[in-house]
C-alpha positions as CSV (number, residue, x, y, z in Angstrom):
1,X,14.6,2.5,25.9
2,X,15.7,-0.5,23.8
3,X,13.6,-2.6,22.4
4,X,13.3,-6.3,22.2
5,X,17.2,-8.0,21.8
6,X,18.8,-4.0,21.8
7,X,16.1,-3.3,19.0
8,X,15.5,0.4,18.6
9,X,12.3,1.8,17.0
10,X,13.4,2.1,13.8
11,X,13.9,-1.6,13.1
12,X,10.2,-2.8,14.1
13,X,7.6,-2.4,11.8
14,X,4.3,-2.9,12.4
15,X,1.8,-5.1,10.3
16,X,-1.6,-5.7,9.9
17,X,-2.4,-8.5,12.8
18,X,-4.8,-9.6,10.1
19,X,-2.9,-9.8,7.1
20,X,0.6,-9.1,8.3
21,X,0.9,-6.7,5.5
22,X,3.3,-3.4,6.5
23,X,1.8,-0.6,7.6
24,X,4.4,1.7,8.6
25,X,7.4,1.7,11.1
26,X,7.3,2.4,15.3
27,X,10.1,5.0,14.2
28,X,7.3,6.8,12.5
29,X,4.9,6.9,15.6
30,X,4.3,9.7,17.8
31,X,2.3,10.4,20.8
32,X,-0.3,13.4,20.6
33,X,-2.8,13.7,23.4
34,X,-4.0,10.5,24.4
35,X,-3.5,9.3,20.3
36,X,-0.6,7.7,18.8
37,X,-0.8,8.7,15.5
38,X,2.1,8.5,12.3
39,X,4.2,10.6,11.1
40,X,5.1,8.7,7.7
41,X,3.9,10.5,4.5
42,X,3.7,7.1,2.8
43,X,1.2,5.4,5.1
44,X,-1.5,6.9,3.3
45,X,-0.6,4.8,0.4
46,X,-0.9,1.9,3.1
47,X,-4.5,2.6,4.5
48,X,-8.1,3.5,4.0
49,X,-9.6,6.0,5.5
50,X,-13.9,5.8,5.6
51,X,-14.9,9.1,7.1
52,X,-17.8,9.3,9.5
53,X,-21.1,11.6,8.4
54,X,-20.5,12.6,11.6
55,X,-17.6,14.5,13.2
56,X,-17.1,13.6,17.1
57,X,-15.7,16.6,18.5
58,X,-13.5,16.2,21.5
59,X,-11.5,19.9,23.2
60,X,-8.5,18.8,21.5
61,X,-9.3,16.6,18.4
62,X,-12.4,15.6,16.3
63,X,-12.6,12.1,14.8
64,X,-13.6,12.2,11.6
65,X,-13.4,8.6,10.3
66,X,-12.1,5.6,10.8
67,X,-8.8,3.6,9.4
68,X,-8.3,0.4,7.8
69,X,-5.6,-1.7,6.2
70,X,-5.3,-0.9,2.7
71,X,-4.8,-4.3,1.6
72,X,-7.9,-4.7,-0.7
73,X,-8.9,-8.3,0.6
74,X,-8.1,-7.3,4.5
75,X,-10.0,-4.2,5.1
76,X,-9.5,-5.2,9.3
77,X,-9.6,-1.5,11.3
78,X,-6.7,-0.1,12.7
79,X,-7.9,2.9,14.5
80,X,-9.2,6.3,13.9
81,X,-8.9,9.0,11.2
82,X,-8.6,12.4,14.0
83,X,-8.6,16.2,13.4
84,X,-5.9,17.7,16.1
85,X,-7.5,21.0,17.3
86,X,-5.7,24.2,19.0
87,X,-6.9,26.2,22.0
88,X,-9.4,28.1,19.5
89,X,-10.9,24.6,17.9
90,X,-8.8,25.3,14.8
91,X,-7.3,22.0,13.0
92,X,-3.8,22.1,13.6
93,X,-2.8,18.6,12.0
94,X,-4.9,15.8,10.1
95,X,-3.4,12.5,11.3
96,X,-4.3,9.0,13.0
97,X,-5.1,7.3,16.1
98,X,-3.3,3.9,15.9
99,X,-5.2,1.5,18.0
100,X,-2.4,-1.3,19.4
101,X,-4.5,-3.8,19.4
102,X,-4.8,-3.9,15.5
103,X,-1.1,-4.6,14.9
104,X,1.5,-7.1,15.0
105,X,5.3,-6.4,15.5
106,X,7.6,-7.7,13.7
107,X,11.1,-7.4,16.0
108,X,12.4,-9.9,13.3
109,X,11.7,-12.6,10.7
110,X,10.9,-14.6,13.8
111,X,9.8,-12.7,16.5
112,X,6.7,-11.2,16.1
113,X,4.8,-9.7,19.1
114,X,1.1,-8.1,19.6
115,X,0.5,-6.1,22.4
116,X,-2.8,-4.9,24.4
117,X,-1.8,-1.4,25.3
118,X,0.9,1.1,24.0
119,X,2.8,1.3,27.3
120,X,3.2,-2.5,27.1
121,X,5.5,-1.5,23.4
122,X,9.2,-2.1,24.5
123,X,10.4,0.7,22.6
124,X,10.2,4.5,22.9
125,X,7.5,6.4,21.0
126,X,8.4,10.1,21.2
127,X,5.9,13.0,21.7
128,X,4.8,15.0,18.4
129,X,6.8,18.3,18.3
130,X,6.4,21.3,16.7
131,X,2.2,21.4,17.2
């Protein structure tokens, strides 16, 4: 599916709603489970993660923490650090759970959208493969 004016996913980023500082790209985004987490080695540089004392453990994922921009003088939360899990409760992947409601858009200089829920996104977000 197109995006916004023929947009694809890899020409929207997505920025703090806070501080409209770049977070990563809705190219990088993937679907696992009910989470949308990242697949961009350099978001890391991007956020902070502050991790719980306390695991919640879920059948297919724990969450062990929770995300915030990295921007120093922001620190507004962007979702959830999560543990994937296989059949056996063995970590398969270490990644994120983007919440959509902590990001803003940015189809353009000018056009700049937030959104309630994921499906709302008018762009494709793929499902993780490979896990």
């Amino acid at each position: 599916m197109a995006g916004v004016a023929g947009q694809t996913s890899d020409t929207v980023d997505m920025l703090c709603k806070e501080c409209h500082v770049y977070i990563t790209n809705v190219g990088h985004m993937r679907k696992k489970g009910s989470q949308f987490t990242c697949k961009d080695p350099g978001v890391k540089q991007r956020i902070a993660v502050v991790s719980y004392q306390k695991k919640n453990r879920y059948r297919d994922s724990e969450t062990i923490g929770e995300i915030k921009c990295g921007n120093p003088a922001c620190g507004q939360k962007l979702g959830i650090a999560v543990n994937f899990l296989d059949s056996d409760g063995d970590v398969t992947l270490k990644g994120y759970g983007f919440s959509v409601k902590s990001f803003c858009f940015k189809f353009s200089e000018t056009h700049k959208e937030m959104y309630k829920q994921w499906k709302k996104v008018p762009l494709d977000i793929p499902f993780m493969e490979g896990i």
